[in-house]
N, C-alpha and C positions, 0 to 999 in steps of 0.2 A: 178062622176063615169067616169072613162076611158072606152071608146068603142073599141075596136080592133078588127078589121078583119083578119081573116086569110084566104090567097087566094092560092088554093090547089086542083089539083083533086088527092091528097092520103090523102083518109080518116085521115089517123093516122098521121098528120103532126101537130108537134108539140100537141099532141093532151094533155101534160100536162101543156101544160101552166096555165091551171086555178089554179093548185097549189102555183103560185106564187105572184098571185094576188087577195085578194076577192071583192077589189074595181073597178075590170076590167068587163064590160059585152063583151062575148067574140062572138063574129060573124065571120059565115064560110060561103065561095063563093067557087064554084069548079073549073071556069074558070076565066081569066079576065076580061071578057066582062059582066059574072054574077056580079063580086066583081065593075068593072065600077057604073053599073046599080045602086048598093047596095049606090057605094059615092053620087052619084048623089042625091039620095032621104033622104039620114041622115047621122047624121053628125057624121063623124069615127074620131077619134083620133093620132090613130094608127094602121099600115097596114104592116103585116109580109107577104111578097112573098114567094113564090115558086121560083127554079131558072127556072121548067120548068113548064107550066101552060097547055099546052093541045091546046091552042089556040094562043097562043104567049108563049112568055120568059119573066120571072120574069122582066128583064130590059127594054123590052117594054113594058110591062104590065107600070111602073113603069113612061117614057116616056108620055104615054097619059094621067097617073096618072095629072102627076103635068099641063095637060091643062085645066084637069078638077077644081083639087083645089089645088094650087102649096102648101098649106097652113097645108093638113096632112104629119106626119111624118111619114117614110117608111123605111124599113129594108129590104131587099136582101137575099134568102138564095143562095150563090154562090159557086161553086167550081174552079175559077179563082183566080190566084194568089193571091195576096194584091196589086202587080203592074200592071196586067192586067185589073182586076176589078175597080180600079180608073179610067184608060184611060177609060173603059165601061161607067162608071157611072157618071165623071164630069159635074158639071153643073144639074146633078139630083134633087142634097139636100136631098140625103140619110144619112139616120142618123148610119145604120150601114150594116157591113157586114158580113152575118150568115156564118158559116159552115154548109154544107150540113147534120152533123146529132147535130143539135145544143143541149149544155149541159146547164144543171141547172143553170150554173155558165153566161151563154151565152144570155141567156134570162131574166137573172135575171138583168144584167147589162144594157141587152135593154131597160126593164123597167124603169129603175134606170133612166135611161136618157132620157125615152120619157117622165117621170113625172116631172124629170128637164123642161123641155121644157116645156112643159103642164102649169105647173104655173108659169113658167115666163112670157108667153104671156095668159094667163088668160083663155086660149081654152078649160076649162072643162067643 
């Protein structure tokens, strides 16, 4: 089973994702520093940001993320360009970049790619 966290203080973010997943258990943090706390003590998979979290920005949130464990995959939701958002995010090993109101098609592909990833290095 895939664990996913989704880090958000709006309620309704992405709030359908479970329709696309049954083998996902789906976990929600409202600030950064809650969803930190959350990596710290079990082991997440995958971690869909917010671009703005209430206590930080999706992209620092994202920053601490990887001292914590450079080793979960992470998604972005951003309303920066395609070529601003790279400059942002380099060197992160963000695996993608959401639009701010992201579609079926959108999260479906994220999936698609973080279960790629998932079994190739055996992280489930």
């Amino acid at each position: 089973m895939v664990t996913l966290l989704l880090v958000s203080n709006n309620r309704n973010f992405i709030s359908s994702v479970s329709e696309y997943s049954e083998k996902t258990e789906i976990l929600r943090a409202n600030s950064g520093n809650e969803a930190l706390d959350m990596i710290v003590n079990k082991t997440i998979n995958l971690v869909i940001i917010d671009e703005s979290l209430g206590d930080m920005t999706g992209l620092e949130f994202a920053k601490k993320l990887i001292s914590i464990n450079p080793m979960v995959d992470c998604a972005v939701v951003s309303s920066l360009s395609s070529k601003d958002y790279h400059e942002a995010s380099e060197g992160l090993g963000l695996i993608m970049q959401l639009p701010v109101q992201p579609e079926k098609r959108h999260l479906e592909q994220l999936l698609l790619q973080a279960n790629k990833i998932i079994q190739m290095t055996g992280s489930s």
